[in-house]
C-alpha positions in Angstrom: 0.0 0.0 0.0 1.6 3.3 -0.8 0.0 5.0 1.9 -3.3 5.4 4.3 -6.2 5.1 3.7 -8.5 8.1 4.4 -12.6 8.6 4.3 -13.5 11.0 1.5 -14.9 14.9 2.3 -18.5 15.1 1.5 -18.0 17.2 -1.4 -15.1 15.0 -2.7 -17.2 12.0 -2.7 -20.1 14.1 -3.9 -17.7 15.3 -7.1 -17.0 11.4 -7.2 -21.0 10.5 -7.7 -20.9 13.6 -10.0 -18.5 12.1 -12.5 -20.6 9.2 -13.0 -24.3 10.8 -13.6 -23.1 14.3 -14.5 -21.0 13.7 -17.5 -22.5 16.7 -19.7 -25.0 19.4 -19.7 -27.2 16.9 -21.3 -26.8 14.7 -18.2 -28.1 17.1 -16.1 -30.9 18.1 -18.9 -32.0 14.3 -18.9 -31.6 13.8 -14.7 -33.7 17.2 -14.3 -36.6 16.1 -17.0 -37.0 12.6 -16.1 -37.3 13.9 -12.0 -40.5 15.9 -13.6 -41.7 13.5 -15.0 -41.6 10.9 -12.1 -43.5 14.5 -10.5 -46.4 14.1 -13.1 -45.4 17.0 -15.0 -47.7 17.3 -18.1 -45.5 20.4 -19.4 -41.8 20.3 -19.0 -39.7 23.7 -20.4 -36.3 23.5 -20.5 -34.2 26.8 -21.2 -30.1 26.7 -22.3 -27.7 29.3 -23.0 -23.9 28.6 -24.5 -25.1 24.8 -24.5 -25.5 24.8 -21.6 -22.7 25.5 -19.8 -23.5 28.3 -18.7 -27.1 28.4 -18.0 -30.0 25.4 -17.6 -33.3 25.8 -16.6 -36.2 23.4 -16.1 -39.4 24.1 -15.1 -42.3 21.7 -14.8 -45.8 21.7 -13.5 -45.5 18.4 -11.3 -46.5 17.6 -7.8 -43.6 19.8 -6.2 -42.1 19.2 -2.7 -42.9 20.2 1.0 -40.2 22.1 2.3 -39.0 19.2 4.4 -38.9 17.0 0.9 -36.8 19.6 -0.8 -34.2 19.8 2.2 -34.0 16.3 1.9 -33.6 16.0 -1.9 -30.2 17.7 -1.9 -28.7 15.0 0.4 -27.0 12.1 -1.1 -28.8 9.1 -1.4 -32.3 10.6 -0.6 -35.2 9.3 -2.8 -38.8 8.5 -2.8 -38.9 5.8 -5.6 -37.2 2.9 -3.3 -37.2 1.8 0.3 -34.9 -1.2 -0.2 -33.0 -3.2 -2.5 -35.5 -5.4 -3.7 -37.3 -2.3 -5.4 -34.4 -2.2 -7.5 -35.5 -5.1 -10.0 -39.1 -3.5 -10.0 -38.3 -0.1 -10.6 -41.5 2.1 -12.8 -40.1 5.5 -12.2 -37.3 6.9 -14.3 -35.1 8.1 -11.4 -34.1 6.1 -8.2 -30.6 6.3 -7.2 -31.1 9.7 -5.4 -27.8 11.2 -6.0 -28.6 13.3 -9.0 -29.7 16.5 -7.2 -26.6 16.4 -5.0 -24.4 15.8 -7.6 -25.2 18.2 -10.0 -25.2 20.9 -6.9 -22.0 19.8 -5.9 -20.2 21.1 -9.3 -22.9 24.1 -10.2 -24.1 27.2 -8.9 -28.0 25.4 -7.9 -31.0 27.0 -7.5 -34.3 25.4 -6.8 -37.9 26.4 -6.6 -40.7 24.4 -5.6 -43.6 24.2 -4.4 -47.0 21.8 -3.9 -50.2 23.0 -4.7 -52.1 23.0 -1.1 -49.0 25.5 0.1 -49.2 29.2 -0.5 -45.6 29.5 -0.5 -42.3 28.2 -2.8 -39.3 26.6 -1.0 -36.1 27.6 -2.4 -33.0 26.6 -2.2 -29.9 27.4 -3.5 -26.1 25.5 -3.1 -23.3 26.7 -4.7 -20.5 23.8 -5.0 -19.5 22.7 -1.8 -22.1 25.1 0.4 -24.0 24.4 2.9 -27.8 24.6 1.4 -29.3 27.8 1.6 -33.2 28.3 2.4 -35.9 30.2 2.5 -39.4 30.6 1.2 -40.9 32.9 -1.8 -43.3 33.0 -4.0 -43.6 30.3 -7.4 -45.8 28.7 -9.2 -47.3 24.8 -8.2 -44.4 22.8 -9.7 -40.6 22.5 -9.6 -37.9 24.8 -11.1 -34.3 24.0 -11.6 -31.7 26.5 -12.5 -27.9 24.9 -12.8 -25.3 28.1 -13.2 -21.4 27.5 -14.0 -21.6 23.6 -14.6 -18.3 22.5 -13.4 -17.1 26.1 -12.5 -15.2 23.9 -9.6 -14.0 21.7 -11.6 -12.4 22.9 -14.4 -10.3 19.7 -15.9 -13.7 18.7 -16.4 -14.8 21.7 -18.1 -11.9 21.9 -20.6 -12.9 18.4 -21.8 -16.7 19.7 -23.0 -17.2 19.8 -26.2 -17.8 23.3 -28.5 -21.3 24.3 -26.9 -22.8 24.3 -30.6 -22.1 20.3 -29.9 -23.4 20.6 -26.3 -26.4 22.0 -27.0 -27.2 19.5 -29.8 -26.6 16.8 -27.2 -29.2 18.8 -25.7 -32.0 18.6 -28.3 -31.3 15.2 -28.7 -32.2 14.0 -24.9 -35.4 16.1 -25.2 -36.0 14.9 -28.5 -36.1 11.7 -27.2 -37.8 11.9 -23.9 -40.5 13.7 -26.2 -40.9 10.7 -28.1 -41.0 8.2 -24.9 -43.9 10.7 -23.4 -46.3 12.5 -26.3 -48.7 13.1 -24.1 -46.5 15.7 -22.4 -45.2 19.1 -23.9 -41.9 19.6 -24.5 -40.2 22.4 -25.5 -36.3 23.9 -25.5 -35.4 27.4 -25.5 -31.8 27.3 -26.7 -30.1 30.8 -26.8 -33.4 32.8 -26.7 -34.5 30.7 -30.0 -37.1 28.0 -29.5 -36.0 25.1 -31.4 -38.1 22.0 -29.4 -41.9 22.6 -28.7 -44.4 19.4 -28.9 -47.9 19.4 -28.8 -48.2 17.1 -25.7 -51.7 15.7 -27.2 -50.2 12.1 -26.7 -50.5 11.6 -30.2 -46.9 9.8 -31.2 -47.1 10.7 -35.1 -47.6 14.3 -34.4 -44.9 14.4 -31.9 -42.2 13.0 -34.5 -43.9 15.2 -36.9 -43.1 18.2 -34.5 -39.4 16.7 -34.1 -38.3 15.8 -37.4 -40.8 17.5 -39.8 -43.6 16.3 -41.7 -41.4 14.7 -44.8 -40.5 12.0 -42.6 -43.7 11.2 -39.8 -45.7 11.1 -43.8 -43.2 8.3 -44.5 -43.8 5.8 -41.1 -45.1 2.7 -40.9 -46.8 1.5 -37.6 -45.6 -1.1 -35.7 -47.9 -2.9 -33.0 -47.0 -6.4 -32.2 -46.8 -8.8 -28.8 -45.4 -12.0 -28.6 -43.7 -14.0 -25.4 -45.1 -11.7 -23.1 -43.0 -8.7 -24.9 -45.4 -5.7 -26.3 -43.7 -3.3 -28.9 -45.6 -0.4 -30.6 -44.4 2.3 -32.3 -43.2 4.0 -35.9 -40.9 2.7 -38.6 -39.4 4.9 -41.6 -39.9 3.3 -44.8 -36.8 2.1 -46.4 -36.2 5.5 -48.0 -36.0 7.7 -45.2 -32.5 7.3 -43.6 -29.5 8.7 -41.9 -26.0 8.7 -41.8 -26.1 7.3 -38.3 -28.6 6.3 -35.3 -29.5 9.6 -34.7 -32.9 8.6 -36.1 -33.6 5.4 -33.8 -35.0 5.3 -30.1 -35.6 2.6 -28.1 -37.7 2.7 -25.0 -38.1 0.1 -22.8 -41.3 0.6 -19.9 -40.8 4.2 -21.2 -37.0 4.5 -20.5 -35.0 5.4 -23.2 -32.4 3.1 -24.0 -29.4 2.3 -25.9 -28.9 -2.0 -26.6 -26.6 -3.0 -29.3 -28.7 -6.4 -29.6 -31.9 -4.3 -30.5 -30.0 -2.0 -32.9 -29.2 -5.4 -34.8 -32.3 -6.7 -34.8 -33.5 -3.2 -36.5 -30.2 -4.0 -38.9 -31.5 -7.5 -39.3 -35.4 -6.6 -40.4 -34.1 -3.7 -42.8 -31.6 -6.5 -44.8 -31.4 -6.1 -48.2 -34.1 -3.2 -48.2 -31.2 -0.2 -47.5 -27.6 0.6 -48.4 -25.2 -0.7 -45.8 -23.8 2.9 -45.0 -27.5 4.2 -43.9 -29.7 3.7 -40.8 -33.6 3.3 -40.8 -35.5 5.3 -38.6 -37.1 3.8 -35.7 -39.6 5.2 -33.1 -39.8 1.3 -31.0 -41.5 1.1 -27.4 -41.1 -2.0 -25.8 -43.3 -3.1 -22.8 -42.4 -6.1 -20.2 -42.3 -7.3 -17.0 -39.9 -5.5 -15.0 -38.8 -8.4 -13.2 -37.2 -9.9 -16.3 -34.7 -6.5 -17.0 -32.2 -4.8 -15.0 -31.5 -1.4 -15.5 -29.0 -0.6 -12.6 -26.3 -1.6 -14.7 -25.5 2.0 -16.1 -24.8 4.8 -14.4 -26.9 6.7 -15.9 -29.3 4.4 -17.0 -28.8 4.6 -20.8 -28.3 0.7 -20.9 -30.3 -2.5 -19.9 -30.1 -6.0 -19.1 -32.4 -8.6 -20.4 -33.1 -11.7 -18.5 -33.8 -13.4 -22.4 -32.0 -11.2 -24.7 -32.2 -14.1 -27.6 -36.3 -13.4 -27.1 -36.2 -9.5 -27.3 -34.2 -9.9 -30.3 -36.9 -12.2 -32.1 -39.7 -10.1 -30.9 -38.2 -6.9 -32.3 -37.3 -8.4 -35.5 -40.7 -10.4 -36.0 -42.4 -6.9 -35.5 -40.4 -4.9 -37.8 -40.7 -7.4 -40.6 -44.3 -7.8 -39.9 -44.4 -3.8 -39.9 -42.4 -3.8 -42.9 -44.1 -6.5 -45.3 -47.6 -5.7 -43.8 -48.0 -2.9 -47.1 -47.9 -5.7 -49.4 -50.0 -8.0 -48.3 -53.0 -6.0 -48.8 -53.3 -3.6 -45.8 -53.9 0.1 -46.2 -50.8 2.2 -46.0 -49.6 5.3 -47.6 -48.9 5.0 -51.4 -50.5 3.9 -54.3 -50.6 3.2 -58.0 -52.7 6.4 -58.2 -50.7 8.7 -56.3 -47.0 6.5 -55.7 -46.7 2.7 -55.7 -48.1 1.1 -52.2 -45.8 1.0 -49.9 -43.1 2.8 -51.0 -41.8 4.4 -54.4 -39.9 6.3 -54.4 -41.2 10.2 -55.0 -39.2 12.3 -57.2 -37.8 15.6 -55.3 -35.2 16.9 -53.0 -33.1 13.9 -51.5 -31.8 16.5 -48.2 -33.0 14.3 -45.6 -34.9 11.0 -47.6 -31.7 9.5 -49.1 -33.8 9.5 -52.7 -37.1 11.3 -51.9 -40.3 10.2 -50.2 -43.9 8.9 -50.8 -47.4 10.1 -50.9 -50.5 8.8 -49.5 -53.5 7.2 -52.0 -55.5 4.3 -52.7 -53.8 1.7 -54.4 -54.6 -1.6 -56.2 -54.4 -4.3 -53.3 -54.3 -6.9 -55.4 -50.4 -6.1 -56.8 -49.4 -6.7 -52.9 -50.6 -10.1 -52.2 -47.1 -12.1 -53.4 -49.0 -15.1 -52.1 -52.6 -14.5 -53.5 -53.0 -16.2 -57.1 -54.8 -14.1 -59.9 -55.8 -14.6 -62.9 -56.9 -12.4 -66.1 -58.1 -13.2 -69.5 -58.1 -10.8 -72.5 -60.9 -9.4 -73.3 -63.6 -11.3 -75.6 -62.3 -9.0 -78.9 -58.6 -10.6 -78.6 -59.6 -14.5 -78.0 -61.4 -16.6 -75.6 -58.3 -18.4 -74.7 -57.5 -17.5 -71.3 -53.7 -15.9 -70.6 -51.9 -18.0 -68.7 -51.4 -17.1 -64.9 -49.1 -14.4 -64.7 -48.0 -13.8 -61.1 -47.9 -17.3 -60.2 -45.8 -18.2 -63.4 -43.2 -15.6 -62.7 -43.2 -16.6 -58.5 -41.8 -19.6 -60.1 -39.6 -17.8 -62.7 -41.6 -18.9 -66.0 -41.3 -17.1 -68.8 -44.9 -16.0 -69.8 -45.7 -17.3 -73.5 -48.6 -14.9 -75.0 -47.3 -14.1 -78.1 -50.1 -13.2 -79.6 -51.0 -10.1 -77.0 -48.4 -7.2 -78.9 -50.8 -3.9 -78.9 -50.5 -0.9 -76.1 -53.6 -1.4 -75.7 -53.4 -5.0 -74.3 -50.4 -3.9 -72.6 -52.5 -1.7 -70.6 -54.8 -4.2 -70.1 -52.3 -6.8 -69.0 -51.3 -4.8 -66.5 -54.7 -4.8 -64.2 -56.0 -6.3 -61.6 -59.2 -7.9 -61.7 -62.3 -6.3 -61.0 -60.5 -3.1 -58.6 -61.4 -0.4 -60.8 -58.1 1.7 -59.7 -55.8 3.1 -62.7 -53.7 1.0 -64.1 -50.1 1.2 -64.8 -48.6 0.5 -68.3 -45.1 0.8 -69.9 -44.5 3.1 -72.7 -41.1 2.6 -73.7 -37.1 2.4 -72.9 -35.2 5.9 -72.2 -31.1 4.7 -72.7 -31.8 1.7 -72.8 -31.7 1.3 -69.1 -34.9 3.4 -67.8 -38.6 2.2 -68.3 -41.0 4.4 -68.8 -44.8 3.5 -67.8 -47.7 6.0 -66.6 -50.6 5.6 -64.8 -54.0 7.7 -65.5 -52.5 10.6 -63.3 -49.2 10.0 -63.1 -45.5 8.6 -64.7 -42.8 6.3 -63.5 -39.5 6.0 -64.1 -38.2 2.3 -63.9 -34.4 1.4 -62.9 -34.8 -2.1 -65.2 -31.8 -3.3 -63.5 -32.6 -2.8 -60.1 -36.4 -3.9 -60.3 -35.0 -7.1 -61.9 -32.3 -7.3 -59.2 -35.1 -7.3 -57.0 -37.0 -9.6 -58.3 -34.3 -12.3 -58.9 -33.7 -11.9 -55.0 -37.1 -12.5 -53.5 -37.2 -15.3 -56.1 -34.0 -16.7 -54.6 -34.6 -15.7 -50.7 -37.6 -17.5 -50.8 -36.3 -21.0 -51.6 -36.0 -22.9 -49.2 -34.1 -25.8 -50.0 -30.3 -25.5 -51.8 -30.3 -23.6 -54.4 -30.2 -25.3 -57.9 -26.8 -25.3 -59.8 -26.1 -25.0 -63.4 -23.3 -27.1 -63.9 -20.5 -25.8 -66.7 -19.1 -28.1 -69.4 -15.9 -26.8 -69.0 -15.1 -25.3 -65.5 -14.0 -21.7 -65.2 -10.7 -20.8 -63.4 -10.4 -17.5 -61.5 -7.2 -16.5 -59.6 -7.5 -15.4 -56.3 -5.2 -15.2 -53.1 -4.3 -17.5 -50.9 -6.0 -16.2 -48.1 -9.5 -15.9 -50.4 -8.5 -19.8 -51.4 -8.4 -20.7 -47.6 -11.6 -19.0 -47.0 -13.5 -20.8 -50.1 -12.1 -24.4 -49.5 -13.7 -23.6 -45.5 -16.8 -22.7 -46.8 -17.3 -25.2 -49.8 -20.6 -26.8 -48.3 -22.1 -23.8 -47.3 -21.1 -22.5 -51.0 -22.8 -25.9 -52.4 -26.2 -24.8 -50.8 -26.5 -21.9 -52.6 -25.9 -23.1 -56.1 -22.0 -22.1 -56.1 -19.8 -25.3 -56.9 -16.3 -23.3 -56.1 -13.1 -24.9 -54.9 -9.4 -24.7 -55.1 -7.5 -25.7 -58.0 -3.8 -24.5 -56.5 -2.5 -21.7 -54.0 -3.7 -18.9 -56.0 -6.2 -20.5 -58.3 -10.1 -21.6 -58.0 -12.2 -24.3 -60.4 -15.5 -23.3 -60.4 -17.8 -25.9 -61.9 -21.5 -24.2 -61.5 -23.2 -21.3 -60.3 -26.5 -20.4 -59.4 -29.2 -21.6 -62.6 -30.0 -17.8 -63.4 -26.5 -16.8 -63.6 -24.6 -16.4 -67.0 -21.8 -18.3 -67.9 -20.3 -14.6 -69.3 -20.6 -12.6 -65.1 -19.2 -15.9 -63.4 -15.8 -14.3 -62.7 -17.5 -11.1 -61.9 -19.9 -13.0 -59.3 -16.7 -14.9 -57.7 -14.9 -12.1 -57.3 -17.7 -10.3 -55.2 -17.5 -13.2 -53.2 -13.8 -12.9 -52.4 -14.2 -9.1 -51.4 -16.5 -10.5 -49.3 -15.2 -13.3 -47.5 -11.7 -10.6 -47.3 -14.1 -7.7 -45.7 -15.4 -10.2 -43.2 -13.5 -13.1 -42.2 -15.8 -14.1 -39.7 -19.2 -13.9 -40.9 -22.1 -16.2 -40.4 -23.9 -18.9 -42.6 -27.0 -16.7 -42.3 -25.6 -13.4 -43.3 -23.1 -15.2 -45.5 -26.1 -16.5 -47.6 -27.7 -13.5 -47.8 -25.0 -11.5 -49.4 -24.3 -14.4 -52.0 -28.2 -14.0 -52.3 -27.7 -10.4 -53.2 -24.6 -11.0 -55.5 -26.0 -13.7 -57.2 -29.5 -11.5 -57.7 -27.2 -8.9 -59.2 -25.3 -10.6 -61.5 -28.4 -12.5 -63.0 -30.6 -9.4 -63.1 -31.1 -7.6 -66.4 -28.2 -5.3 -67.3 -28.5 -1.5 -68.1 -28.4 -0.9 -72.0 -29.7 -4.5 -72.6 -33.2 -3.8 -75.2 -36.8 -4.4 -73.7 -39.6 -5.0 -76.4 -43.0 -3.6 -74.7 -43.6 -7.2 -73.5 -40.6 -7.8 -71.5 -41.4 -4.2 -70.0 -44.6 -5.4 -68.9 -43.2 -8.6 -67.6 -40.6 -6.7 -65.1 -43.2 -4.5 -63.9 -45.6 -6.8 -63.2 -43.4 -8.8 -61.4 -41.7 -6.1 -59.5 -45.2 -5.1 -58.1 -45.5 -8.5 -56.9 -42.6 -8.7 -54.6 -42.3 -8.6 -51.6 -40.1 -5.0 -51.1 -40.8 -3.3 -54.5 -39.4 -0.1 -54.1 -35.6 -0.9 -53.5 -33.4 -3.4 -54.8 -31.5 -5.8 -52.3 -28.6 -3.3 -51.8 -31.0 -0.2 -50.8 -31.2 1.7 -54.3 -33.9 3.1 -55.9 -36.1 0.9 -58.2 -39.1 3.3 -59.1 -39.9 7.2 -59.3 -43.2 8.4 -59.7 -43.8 12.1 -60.2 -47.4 13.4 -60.2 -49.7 15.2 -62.6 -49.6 18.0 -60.2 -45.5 17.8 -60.1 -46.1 18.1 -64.1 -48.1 21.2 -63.9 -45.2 22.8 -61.5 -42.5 21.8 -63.8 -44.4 23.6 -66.4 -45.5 26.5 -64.8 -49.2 26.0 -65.0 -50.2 26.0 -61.6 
């Protein structure tokens, strides 16, 4: 021992406790809320200046405190939300521990004001560091107000490690931001540097909320979410697979209304989007997840902002069940936002400015449910003028990847025809024509879309691949093809050669730096083999580790890719047909397996704007 040891000063231990829940302004932003809202508070108001460093103030309209309560609340380890350990694994209120008053008073100029609504007068007090509390009584209104002064002003090799207080105060926004979304039926707003940049309608209506947080482009672009399973309830709001960010700025998760951060959840988000986004954006994500408390732990955090889940495989299968079911629910017939009449159900992709949508956004509409039932069989016939022979059954022949064989059917008029469902009555959608040989160009009655032929076929060779269930069939070459490779790539291959078989890919070493490969995937070309092994390679070099389940998923995407229509290949009006029909019929039509764009629709009214006859 290198010397004695000694029993900290109060304020030395109080700095201590202060370290661990004080790490920020927004820490003491997020301590100070949540306390009003364990209160009751139905209107919370929080004011900053220079991000908070400088000034914070919080006023609610809660229960308030006796002045015997507020004496006590400045004392370490005073709290009304637990009498004994055991409360600690049922916990429903968002504070507990007790040392967040006293802590952010010890290293602050503090000021509070409250008072309950039977008493006439306010209690104040005020601390400044390492004082001794300072009371008295005054006049305030029924609630509790907070004022923090000089965070850190006593500690300043903690104040020279803040950030710029631009970045503080948008550390800020985001704690209220997400508070907001844990509690709509409470207002929220933020003052920051006299300009109010948070203020929510507290009407307890999520939507509007997110609306009021992130603007109207994206809460017109959410899906719902509302599942339960294994004794796990999640609710809450999705962004369609067009509106993304950079980061997970855009995702909160809530469990039993605390907000949370769990890197098993964030997967599971990752999971349900696969194959819908590009790898380098995030979804966002609104999710609320109910439980018993007995079966989480959430003093495992200092300040709260992580959880442990007694069943952690469960959560993740519950999440993921519920975002896939919120995500597929469009096309299976449901009403959502989107149609052929206005944008494609469920999700094409609006033409307009990309600043926040990654590639634009939807509109609302009715649509033609029957184009959204990938497991619902129908069945047209021309009408009596062309032939009483019935047309054979489109959707379900190209499900299985038939070519349709109607030879006969050549006019635009059938073509338009062709492209109905039975008996809806909504407008129809029909090609027109190529534009660079990579674009198709089809209309509606209102409106006009602009097809990416290689990405709605890359689509559409991928939900025809993810849905097999057994190995993938191989087409099996007459000669093999050799394609160098590393040694390291050659390891990798030879190690995976049975998972490889299962998906259609017969690949194995044929030296150190050389691979035999004897069949691909049936829809693949003899001509893009090398191209398709080498995407492999990059693969297996990028992750060394990765699992059979993700590994098949991205030889699912590859080999969708490489089989898929190429731009500046010729459609005839029949193939055109053919792609769009089938693109309406899978299962994610309005981005191809790696997150791109497959379809813009831009309205009569966008038309009349681009002409100037509005």
């Amino acid at each position: 021992m290198s010397g004695d040891i000694k029993v900290l000063d109060k304020n030395t231990a109080n700095q201590i406790a202060a370290g661990e829940v004080v790490e920020k302004p927004a820490s003491v932003v997020k301590e100070l809320v949540e306390n009003s809202l364990d209160a009751g508070a139905t209107n919370i108001s929080v004011t900053i200046f220079a991000g908070g460093t400088e000034f914070i103030r919080v006023t609610d309209n809660g229960s308030g405190m006796s002045e015997t309560n507020a004496k006590l609340s400045v004392l370490r380890h005073a709290t009304s939300k637990i009498t004994s350990a055991n409360d600690l694994l049922s916990l429903h209120t968002l504070g507990f521990r007790g040392e967040a008053l006293p802590s952010i008073a010890s290293v602050s100029k503090f000021n509070m004001l409250t008072r309950l609504p039977q008493e006439e007068f306010a209690t104040s007090i005020t601390m400044d560091g390492d004082s001794i509390p300072d009371v008295g009584r005054t006049g305030g209104n029924i609630g509790t107000t907070i004022t923090v002064r000089d965070l850190f002003f006593n500690v300043p090799a903690r104040r020279k490690f803040l950030r710029t207080v631009n970045t503080e105060g948008r550390y800020i926004n985001e704690i209220i931001a997400k508070v907001a979304l844990s509690r709509p039926e409470v207002h929220f707003s933020l003052t920051n540097n006299d300009k109010e940049i948070v203020n929510t309608p507290g009407n307890s209506d999520l939507k509007d909320t997110i609306a009021a947080l992130y603007g109207k482009n994206v809460s017109q672009e959410l899906l719902a979410v509302d599942y339960a399973d294994n004794g796990i309830k999640i609710t809450g709001f999705i962004g369609k697979p067009t509106v993304l960010k950079g980061t997970r700025q855009w995702q909160s998760i809530f469990v039993n209304g605390r907000i949370i951060n769990n890197r098993m959840i964030s997967k599971a988000i990752d999971h349900a989007y696969q194959s819908q986004i590009p790898k380098s954006g995030f979804p966002f994500a609104v999710i609320k997840l109910e439980m018993d408390s007995n079966t989480i732990d959430i003093n495992v955090h200092p300040q709260k902002s992580e959880i442990k889940f007694g069943d952690e495989g469960a959560v993740y299968r519950v999440v993921y069940h519920a975002l896939t079911d919120a995500l597929t629910k469009p096309l299976g017939g449901q009403e959502i936002p989107g149609s052929l009449e206005g944008t494609i159900k469920g999700g094409v992709i609006k033409a307009g400015p990309a600043e926040s949508l990654a590639g634009g956004h939807g509109q609302g509409g009715p649509v033609n449910r029957e184009y959204y039932a990938p497991h619902q069989e129908q069945i047209w016939k021309p009408p009596d003028q062309i032939g009483e022979t019935p047309a054979p059954n489109i959707l379900a022949a190209q499900r299985t990847g038939e070519p349709i064989q109607n030879d006969n059917i050549q006019t635009a008029e059938v073509d338009k025809i062709a492209m109905e469902a039975a008996g809806t009555g909504v407008d129809t959608i029909w090609p027109l024509g190529q534009i660079n040989r990579t674009f198709i160009v089809a209309q509606s009655e209102k409106n006009l879309y602009l097809i990416d032929q290689h990405a709605a076929h890359e689509r559409i060779m991928y939900d025809r691949f993810i849905r097999r269930q057994e190995p993938i069939p191989t087409q099996q070459f007459l000669m093999p093809i050799f394609v160098e490779a590393d040694k390291e790539g050659v390891a990798m291959v030879e190690e995976k050669r049975q998972e490889f078989l299962k998906l259609g890919v017969d690949v194995e070493p044929a030296g150190e730096t050389l691979l035999r490969v004897s069949g691909l995937p049936a829809d693949i070309e003899n001509s893009r083999a090398e191209g398709f092994i080498h995407d492999i390679l990059n693969l297996l070099a990028q992750e060394k580790a990765i699992k059979p389940t993700d590994l098949r998923e991205e030889v699912l995407h590859y080999a969708a890719c490489h089989s898929a229509i190429r731009a500046g290949e010729v459609l005839n009006m029949r193939q055109m047909r053919q792609v769009i029909l089938q693109l309406l019929n899978t299962e994610h039509p309005f981005t191809c397996p790696h997150g791109r764009p497959c379809m813009v629709e831009i309205s009569t009214e966008e038309l009349f704007k681009m002409f100037k006859r509005t």
